[in-house]
C-alpha positions as CSV (number, residue, x, y, z in Angstrom):
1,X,-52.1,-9.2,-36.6
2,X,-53.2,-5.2,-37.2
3,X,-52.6,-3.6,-33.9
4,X,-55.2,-4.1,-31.6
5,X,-56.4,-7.0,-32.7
6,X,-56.8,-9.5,-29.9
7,X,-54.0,-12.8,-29.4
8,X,-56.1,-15.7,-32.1
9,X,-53.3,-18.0,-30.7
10,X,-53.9,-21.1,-28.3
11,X,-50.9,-21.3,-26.0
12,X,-49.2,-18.3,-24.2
13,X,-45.8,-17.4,-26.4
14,X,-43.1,-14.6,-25.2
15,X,-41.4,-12.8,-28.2
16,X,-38.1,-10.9,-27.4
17,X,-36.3,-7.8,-29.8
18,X,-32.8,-7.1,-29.2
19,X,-31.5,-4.6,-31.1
20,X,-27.8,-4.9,-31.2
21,X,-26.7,-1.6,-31.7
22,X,-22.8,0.1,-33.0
23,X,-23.1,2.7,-30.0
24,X,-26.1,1.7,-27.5
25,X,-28.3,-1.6,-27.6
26,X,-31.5,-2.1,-25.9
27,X,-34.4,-5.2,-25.8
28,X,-38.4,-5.1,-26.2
29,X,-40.4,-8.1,-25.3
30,X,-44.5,-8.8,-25.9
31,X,-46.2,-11.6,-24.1
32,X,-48.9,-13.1,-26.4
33,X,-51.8,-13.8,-24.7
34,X,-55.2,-15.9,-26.4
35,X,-57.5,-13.5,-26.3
36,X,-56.2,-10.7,-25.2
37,X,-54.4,-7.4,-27.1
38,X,-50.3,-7.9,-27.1
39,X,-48.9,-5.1,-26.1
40,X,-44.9,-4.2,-26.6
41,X,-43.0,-3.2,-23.9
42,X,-39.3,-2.4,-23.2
43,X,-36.8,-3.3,-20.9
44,X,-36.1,-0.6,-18.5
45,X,-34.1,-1.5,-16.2
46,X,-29.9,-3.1,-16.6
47,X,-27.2,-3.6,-13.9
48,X,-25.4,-0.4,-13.5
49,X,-28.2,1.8,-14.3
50,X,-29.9,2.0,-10.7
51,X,-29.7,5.6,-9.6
52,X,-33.0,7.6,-10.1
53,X,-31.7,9.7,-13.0
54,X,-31.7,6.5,-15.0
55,X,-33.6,3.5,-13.9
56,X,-35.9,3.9,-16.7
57,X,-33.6,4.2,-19.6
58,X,-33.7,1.5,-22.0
59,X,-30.6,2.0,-23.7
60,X,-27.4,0.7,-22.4
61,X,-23.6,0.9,-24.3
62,X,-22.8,-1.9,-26.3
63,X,-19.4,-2.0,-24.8
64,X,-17.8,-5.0,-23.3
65,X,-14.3,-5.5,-20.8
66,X,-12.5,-9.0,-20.9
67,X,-10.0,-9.9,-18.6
68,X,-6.5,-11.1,-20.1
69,X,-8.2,-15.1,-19.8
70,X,-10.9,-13.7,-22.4
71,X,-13.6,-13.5,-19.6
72,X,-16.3,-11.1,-19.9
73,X,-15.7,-8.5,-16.9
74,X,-18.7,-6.1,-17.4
75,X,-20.8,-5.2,-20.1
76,X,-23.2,-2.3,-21.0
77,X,-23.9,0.4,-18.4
78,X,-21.4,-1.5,-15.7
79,X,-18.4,-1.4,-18.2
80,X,-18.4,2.4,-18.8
81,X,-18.8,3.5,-15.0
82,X,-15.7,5.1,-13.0
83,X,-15.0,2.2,-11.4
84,X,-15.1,-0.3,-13.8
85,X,-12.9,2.5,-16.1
86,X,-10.6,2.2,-13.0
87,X,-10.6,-1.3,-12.3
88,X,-9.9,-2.1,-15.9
89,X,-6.7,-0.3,-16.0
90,X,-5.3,-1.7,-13.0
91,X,-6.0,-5.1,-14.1
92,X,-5.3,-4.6,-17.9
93,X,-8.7,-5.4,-18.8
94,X,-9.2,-4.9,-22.6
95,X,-12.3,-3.1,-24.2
96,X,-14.3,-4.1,-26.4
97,X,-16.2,-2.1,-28.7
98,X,-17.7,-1.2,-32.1
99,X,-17.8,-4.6,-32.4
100,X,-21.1,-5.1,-34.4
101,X,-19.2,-3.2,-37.7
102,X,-16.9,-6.1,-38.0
103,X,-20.0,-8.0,-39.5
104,X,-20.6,-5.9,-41.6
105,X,-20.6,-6.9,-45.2
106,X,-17.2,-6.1,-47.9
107,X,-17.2,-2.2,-48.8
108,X,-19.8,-1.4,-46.1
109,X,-17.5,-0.9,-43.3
110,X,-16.1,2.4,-44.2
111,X,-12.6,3.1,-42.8
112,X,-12.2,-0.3,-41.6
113,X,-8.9,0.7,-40.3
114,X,-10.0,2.8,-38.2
115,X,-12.3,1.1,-36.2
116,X,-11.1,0.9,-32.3
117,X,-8.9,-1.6,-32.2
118,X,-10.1,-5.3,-29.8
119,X,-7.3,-6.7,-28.0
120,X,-9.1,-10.2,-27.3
121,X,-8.5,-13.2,-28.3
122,X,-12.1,-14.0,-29.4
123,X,-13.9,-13.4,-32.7
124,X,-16.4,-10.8,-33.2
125,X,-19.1,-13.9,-33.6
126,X,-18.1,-15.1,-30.1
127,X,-17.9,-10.9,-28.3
128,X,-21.7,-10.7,-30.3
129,X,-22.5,-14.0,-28.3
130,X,-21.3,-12.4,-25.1
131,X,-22.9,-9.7,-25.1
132,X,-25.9,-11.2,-26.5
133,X,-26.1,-13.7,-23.8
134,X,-26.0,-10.2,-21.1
135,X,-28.6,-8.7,-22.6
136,X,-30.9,-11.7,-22.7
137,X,-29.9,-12.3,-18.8
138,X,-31.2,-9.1,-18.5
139,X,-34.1,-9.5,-19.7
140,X,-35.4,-12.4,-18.6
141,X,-34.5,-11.2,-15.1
142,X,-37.2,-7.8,-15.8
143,X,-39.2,-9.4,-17.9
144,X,-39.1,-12.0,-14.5
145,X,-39.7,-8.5,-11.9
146,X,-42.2,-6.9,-13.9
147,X,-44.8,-8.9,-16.0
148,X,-46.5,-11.7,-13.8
149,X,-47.5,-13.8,-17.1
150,X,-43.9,-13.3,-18.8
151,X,-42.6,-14.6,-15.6
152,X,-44.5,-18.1,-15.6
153,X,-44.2,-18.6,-19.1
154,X,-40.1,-18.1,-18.5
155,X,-41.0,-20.8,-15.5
156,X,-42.4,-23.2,-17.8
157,X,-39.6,-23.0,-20.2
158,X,-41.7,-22.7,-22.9
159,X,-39.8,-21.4,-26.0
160,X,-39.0,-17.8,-26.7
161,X,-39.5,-16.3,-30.1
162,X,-36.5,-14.2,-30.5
163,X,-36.1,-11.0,-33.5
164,X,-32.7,-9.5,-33.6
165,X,-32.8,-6.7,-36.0
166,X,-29.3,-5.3,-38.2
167,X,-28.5,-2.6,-40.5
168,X,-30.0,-1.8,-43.9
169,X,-27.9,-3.7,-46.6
170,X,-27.2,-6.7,-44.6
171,X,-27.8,-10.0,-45.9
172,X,-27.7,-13.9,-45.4
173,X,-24.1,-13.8,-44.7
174,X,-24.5,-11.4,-41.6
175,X,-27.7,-13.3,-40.5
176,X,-25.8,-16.2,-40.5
177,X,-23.2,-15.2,-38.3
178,X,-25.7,-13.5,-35.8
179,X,-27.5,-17.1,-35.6
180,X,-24.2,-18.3,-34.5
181,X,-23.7,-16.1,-31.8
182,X,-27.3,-16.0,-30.7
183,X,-26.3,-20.1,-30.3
184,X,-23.2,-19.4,-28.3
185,X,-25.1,-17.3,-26.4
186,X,-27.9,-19.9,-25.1
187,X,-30.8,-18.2,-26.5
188,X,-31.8,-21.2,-28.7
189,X,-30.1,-24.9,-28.9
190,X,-27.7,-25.6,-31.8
191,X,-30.7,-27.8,-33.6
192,X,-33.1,-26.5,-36.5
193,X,-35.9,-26.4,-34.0
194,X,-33.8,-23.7,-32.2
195,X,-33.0,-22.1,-35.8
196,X,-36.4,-21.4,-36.4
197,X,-37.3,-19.6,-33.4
198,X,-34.4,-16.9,-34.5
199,X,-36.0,-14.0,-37.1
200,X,-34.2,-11.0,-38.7
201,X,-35.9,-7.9,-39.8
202,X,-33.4,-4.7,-41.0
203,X,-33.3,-1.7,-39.1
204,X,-35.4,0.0,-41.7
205,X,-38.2,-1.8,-41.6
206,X,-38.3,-1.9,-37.7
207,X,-38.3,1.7,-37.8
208,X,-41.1,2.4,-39.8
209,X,-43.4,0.4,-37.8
210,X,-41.8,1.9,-34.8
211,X,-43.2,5.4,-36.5
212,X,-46.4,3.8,-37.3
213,X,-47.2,2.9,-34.1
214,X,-46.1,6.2,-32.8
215,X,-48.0,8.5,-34.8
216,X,-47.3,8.2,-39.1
217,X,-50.8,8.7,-39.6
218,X,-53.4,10.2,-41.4
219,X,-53.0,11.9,-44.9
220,X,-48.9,10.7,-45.0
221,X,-50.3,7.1,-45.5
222,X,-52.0,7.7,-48.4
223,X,-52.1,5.2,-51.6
224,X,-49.2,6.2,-53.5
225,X,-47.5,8.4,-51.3
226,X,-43.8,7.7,-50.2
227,X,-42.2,7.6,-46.9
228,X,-38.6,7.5,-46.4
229,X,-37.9,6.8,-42.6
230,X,-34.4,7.9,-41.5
231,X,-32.9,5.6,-38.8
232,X,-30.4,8.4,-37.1
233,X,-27.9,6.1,-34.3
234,X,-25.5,7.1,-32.4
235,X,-22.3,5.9,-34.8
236,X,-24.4,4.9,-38.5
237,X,-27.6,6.3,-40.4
238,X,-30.3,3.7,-42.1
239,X,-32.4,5.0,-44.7
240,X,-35.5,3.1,-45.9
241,X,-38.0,4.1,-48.6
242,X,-41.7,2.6,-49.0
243,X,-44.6,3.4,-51.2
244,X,-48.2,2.6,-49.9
245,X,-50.1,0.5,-51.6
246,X,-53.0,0.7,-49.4
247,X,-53.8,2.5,-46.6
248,X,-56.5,0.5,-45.0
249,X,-55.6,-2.5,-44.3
250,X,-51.9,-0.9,-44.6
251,X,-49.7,-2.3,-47.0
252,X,-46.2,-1.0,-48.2
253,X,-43.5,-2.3,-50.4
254,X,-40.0,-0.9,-50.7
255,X,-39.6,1.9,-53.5
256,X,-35.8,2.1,-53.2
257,X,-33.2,-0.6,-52.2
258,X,-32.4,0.3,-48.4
259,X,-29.0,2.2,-47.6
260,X,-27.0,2.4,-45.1
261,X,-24.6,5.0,-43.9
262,X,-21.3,4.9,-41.9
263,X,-20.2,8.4,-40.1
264,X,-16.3,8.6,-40.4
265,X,-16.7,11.7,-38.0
266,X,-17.4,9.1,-34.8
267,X,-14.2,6.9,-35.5
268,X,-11.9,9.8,-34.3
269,X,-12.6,9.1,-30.7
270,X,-9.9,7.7,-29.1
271,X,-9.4,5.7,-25.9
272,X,-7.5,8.8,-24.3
273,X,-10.4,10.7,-24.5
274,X,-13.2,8.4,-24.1
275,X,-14.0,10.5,-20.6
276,X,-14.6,13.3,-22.5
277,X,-16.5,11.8,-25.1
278,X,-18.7,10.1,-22.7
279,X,-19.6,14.1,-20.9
280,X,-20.2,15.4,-25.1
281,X,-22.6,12.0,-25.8
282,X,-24.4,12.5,-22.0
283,X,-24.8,16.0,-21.8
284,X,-23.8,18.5,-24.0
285,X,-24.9,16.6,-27.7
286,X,-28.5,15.9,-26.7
287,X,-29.3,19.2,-25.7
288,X,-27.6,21.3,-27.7
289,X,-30.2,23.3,-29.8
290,X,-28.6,27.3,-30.0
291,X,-25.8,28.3,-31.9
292,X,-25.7,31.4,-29.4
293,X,-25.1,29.2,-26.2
294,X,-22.2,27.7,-25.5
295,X,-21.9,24.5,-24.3
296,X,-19.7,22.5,-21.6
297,X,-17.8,19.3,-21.4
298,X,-16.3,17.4,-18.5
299,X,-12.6,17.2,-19.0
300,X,-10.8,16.7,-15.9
301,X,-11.0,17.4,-12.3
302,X,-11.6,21.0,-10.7
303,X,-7.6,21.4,-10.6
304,X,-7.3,21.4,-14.4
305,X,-7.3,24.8,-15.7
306,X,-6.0,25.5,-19.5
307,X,-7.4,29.4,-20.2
308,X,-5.6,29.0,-23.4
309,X,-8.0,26.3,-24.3
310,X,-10.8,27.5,-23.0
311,X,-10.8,25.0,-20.0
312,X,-11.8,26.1,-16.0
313,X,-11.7,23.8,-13.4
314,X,-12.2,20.8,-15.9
315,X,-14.9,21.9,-17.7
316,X,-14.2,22.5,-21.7
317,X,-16.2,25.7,-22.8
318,X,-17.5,25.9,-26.4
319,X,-19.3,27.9,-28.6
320,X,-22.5,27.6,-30.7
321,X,-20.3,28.0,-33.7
322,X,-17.7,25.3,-32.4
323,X,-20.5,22.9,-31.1
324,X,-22.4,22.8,-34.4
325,X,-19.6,21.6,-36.8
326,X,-19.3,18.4,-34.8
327,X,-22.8,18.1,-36.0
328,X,-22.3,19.3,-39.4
329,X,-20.8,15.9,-41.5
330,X,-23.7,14.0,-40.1
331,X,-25.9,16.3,-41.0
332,X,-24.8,16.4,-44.6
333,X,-25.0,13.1,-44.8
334,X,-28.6,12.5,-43.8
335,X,-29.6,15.8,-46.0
336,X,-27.3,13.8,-49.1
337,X,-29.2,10.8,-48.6
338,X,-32.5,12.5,-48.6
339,X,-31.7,13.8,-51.5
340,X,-30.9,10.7,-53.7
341,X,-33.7,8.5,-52.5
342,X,-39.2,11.3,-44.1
343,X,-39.8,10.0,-41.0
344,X,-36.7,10.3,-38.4
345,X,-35.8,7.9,-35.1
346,X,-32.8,6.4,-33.4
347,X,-30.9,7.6,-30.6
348,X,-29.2,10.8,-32.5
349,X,-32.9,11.7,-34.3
350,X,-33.5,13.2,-30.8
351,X,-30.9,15.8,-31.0
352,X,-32.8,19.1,-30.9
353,X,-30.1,20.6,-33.1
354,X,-30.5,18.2,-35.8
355,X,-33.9,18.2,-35.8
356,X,-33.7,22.1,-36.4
357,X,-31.6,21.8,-38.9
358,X,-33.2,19.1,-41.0
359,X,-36.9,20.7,-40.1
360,X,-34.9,23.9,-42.4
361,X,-33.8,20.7,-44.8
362,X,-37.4,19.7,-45.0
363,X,-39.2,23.1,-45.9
364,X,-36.5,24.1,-48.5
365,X,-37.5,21.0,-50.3
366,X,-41.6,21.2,-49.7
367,X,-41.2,17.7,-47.5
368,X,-43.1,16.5,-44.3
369,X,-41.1,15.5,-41.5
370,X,-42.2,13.7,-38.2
371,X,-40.8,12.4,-35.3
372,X,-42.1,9.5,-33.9
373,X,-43.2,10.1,-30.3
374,X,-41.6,8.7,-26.9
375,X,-38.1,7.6,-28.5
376,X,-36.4,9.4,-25.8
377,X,-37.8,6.2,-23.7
378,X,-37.9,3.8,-26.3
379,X,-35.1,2.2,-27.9
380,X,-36.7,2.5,-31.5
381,X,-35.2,-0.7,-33.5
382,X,-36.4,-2.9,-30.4
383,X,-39.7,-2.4,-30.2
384,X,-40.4,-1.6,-34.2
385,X,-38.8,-5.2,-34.8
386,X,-41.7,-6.4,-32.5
387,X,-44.4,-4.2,-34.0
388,X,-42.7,-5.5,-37.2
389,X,-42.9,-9.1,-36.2
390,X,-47.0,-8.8,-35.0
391,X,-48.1,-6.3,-37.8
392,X,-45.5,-6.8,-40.8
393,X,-46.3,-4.0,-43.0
394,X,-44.1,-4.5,-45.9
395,X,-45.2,-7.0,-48.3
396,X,-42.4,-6.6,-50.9
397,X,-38.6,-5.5,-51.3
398,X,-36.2,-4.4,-53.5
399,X,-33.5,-6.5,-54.7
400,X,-30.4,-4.9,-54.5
401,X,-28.4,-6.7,-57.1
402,X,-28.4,-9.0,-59.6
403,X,-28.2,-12.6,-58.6
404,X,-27.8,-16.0,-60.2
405,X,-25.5,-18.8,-60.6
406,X,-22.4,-20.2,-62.3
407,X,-22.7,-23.0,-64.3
408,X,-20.8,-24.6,-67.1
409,X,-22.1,-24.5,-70.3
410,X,-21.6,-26.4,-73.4
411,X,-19.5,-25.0,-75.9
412,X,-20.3,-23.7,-79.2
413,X,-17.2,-22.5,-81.5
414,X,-19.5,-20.2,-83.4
415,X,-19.3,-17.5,-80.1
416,X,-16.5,-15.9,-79.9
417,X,-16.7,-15.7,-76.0
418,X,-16.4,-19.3,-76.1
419,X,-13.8,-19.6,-78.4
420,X,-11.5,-17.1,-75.9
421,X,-12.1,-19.5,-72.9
422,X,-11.4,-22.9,-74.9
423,X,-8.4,-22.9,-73.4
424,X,-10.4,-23.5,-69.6
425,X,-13.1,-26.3,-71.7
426,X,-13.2,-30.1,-70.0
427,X,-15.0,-33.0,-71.5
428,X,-17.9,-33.7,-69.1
429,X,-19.4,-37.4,-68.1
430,X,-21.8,-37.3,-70.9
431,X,-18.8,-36.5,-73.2
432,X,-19.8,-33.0,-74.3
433,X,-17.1,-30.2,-74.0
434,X,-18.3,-27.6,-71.5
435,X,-16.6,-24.5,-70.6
436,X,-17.0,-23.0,-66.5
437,X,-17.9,-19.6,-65.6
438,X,-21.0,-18.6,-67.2
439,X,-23.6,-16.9,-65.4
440,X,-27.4,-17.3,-65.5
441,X,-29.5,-14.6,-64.1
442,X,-32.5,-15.1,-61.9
443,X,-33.2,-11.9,-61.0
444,X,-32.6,-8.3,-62.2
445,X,-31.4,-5.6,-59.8
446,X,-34.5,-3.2,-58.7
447,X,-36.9,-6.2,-59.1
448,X,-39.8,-5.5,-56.3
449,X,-40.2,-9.0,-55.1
450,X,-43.1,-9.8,-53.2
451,X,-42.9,-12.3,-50.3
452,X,-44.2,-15.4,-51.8
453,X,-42.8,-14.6,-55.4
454,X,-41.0,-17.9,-56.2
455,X,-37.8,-17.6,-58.6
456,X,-36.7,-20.9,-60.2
457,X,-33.2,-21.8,-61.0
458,X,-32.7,-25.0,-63.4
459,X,-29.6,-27.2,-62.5
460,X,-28.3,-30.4,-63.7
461,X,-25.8,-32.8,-62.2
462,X,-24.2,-35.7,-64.1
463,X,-22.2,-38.5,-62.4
464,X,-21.1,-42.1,-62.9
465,X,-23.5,-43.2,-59.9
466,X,-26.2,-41.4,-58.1
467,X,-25.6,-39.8,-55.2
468,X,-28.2,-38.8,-53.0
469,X,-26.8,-35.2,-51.9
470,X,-26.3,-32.1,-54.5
471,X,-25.4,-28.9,-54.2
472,X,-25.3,-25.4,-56.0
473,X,-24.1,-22.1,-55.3
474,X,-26.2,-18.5,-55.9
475,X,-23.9,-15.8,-56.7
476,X,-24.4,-12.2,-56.6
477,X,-23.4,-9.4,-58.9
478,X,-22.6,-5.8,-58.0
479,X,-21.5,-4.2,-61.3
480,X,-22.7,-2.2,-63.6
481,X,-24.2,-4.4,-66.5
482,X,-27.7,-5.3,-66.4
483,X,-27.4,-8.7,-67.4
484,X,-23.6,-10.1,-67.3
485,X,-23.3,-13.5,-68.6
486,X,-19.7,-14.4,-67.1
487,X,-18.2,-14.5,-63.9
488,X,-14.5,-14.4,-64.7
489,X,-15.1,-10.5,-66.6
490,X,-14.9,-8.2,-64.0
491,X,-14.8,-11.3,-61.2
492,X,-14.2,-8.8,-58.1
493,X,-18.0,-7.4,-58.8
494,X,-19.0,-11.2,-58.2
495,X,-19.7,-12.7,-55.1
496,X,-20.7,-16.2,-53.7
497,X,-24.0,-15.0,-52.4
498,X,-24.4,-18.5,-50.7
499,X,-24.4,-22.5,-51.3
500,X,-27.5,-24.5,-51.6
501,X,-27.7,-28.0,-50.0
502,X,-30.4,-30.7,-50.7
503,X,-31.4,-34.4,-51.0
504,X,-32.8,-35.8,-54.1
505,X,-34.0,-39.0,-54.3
506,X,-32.9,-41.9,-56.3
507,X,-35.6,-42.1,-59.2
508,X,-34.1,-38.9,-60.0
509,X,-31.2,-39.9,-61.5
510,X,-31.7,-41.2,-65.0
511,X,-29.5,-43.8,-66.6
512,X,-27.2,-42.2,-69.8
513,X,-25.1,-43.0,-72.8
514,X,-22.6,-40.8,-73.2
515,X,-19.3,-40.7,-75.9
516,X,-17.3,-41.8,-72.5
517,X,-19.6,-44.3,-71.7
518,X,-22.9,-44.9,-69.3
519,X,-23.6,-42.3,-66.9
520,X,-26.3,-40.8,-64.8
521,X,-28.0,-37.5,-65.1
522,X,-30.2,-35.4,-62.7
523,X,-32.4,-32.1,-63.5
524,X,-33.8,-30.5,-60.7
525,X,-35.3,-26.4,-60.3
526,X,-34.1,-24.8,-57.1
527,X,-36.9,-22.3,-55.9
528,X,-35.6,-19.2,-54.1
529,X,-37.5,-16.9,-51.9
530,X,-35.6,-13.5,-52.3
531,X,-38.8,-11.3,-50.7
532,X,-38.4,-12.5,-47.0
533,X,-35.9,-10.7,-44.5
534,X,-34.0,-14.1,-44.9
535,X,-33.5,-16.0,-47.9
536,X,-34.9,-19.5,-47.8
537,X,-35.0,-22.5,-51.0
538,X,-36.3,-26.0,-51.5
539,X,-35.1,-28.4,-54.4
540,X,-37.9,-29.2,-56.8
541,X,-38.2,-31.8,-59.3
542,X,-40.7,-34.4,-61.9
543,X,-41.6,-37.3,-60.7
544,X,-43.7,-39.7,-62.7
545,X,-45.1,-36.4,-64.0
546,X,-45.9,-34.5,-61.0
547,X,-43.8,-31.6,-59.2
548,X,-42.6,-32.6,-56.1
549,X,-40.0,-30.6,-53.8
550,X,-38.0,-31.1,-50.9
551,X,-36.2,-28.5,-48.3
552,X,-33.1,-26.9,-49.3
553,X,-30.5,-25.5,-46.6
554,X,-29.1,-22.3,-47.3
555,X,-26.0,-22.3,-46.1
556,X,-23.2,-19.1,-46.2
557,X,-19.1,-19.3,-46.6
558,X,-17.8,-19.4,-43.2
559,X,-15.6,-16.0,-42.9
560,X,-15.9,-15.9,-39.3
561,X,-11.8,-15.8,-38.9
562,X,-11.9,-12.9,-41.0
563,X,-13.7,-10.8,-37.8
């Protein structure tokens, strides 16, 4: 539905973005009227955020306090105020931070030791539901205050549509465990009813129709023209790059597989110094611009005096010079990324300093840079994963691996691959020697796969009776071959990308005559969907000569007690 295109739908529907994010999180909701333009708006307004100088921020701290019972204490804006910091020390209340990077995906998390340490006795899927189920409190309670048809459709119980965005490089795995907690958290029942009402779009994508909206116009939406959009956060960078394919009605595909970045430089704050480091992220970071200014932190009180360290009455002094290294590693980091693979939002986009120095970046290297407008209002991710959700720009993605699946095959003493893995071969129920751990591709790393672009995978089970469920698993391969054909060389670039679950029925399964004796046999093609934001499969199969198919359930290892 291009943007401004009035509601086509018949019943009133309320869609909901939260945007989870490492540092600061923040929620977007649209109320979709019939007949009548949708319009995205954000939450402004969270407990603990009530004095003037911030009622209308729509950014809160994705920080949480549990009490030694594991009870959530206070969240967001609440759990970083004086008091709470107060409280929570005399009642040895434990933080809770950061907590989104535990999802992350194997080699993704950067120095995973590191990370701020939880002392609760909860997983990361059940913290994410907590603080999932706050922010949705909060929302529904503004959403309730300040839109009059939100509020009766939140009366009438009528279903909410819910897109929670994540980082760039994030998969099925990570999806899955986010549906969990948005479970736990009451935002949909534990049925596939509720499972449907939950959608994933990657930080990327949410951010380039967050720039859209706010301005990527004109000549940079050319046919063939690229756009990488930088997503800047607080603690991690997303980069995303799209070619257009057409500029009226706009349509983009990825050009590049999205990346995402991890700044080390944020993991040396410490809990000792988290009152300083809350002055530097308020005050002096955002408006720091001049390298011939100096800047000031809140250290202490007005009896703390250190001249030696440049500190007066609790107030740390530092220079331009001094100030700009903190920004310097980030910096490189964005300008590195640039390089290899530009629009710019997120919380630390709005820094006037980097924006200075990556406008320098941008001329050196004859690029256009814009920054979307309002994002020192908006909460970027939230309302792009709504603009996402209504427009949906990107027709196509790039696949960031190679994927198939392991299957046995039936040996052949002529290859002399086969003859070195004789020693793992088993005679099979229709009495043919097979050997395990070869791999089939289905599709190539760098593939641009379109969102209804079916891939087909060929299986076939053999047992001595039918059975009606079957199963197969997808695997994913991270090296550097372009088509490996076994998984046991080089096995730790291999990864179960997830299992396939289905019904077949009956007919299916053919009667056989084997060496060992009768048996049955079923061949069936399992269709993937790799182009959506979430992967999705049904079982397909012959019967009496037509193509028929059946839902598959995707369904991912569960790792949760490894967050």
């Amino acid at each position: 539905m291009p943007r401004g295109d009035l509601y086509l739908g018949t019943t009133r529907k309320l869609v909901l973005a939260i945007d989870v994010g490492t540092t600061f999180s923040g929620a977007s909701f649209c109320v979709l009227d019939p007949g009548k333009v949708p319009e995205v708006l954000s939450v402004m307004r969270y407990p603990g955020q009530e004095d003037e100088n911030r009622a209308r921020n729509t950014k809160i701290p994705s920080v949480l306090y549990y009490d030694e019972d594991g009870e959530a204490r206070a969240v967001g804006a609440e759990a970083v105020s004086d008091a709470t910091v107060m409280e929570a020390e005399e009642q040895n209340w434990n933080r809770a931070e950061w907590f989104k990077l535990r999802l992350c995906p194997d080699g993704m998390q950067g120095r995973g030791e590191r990370l701020p340490t939880i002392w609760v006795d909860k997983s990361v899927v059940q913290i994410f539901a907590d603080y999932l189920a706050y922010i949705y409190k909060c929302a529904q309670d503004y959403v309730s205050d300040s839109h009059t048809t939100g509020r009766k459709i939140l009366e009438s119980g009528t279903p909410i549509e819910f897109i929670l965005s994540h980082p760039n490089g994030w998969g099925g795995k990570q999806q899955s465990r986010m549906r969990q907690a948005a479970r736990l958290a009451g935002l949909v029942p534990d049925v596939e009813a509720g499972n449907t009402r939950i959608h994933f779009v990657s930080e990327g994508e949410a951010s380039l129709h967050f720039c859209i909206v706010n301005g990527l116009i004109g000549d940079l939406l050319q046919e063939n023209k690229h756009i990488m959009v930088v997503d800047a956060g607080g603690g991690t960078v997303d980069l995303s790059t799209y070619k257009v394919i057409k500029s009226i009605p706009l349509n983009v595909v990825e050009s590049s597989a999205a990346d995402y970045k991890l700044e080390d430089s944020r993991f040396t704050n410490r809990e000792y110094i988290d009152a300083m480091l809350e002055s530097f992220e308020s005050s002096a970071k955002p408006t720091f611009r001049d390298t011939a200014k100096m800047s000031y932190i809140k250290v202490g009180g007005p009896r703390d005096t250190d001249d030696k360290h440049g500190i007066k009455r609790g107030v740390l002094a530092l220079s331009g010079a001094e100030m700009s290294q903190f920004f310097r590693p980030s910096i490189d980091s964005i300008q590195g990324a640039i390089r290899r693979q530009l629009k710019l939002c997120g919380g630390f986009a709005s820094s006037p300093f980097l924006r200075a120095q990556l406008h320098a970046f941008a001329n050196e290297n004859k690029l256009k840079l814009f920054f979307p407008e309002h994002q020192t209002l908006a909460k970027a991710v939230a309302e792009g994963a709504l603009w996402f959700h209504l427009d949906h720009y990107v027709s196509a993605r790039i696949a960031k691996h190679v994927y198939g699946t392991d299957n046995n095959t039936t040996f052949q003493s002529s290859l002399p691959e086969h003859i070195e893995r004789r020693y793992k071969s088993y005679v099979s129920a229709d009495g043919k020697v097979k050997i395990p751990d070869a791999f089939t591709k289905i599709i190539s790393r760098g593939t641009l796969v379109t969102e209804e672009q079916e891939f087909r995978a060929s299986f076939s089970w053999k047992a001595y009776s039918p059975r009606r469920g079957v199963h197969a698993s997808i695997m994913s391969y991270q090296g550097v071959l372009d088509d490996p054909q076994w998984t046991d060389k080089d096995r730790r670039m291999f990864s179960t990308l997830c299992h396939v679950h289905a019904e077949i029925p009956s007919q299916v399964w053919k009667p056989k005559k084997g060496l060992l004796g009768d048996h049955f046999s079923a061949s069936c093609d399992i269709i993937l969907l790799f182009g959506l934001t979430e992967l999705k499969a049904q079982m397909c199969w012959t019967e009496n000569g037509q193509e028929r198919r059946g839902q598959a359930v995707v369904v991912y290892n569960d790792d949760d007690a490894e967050g």
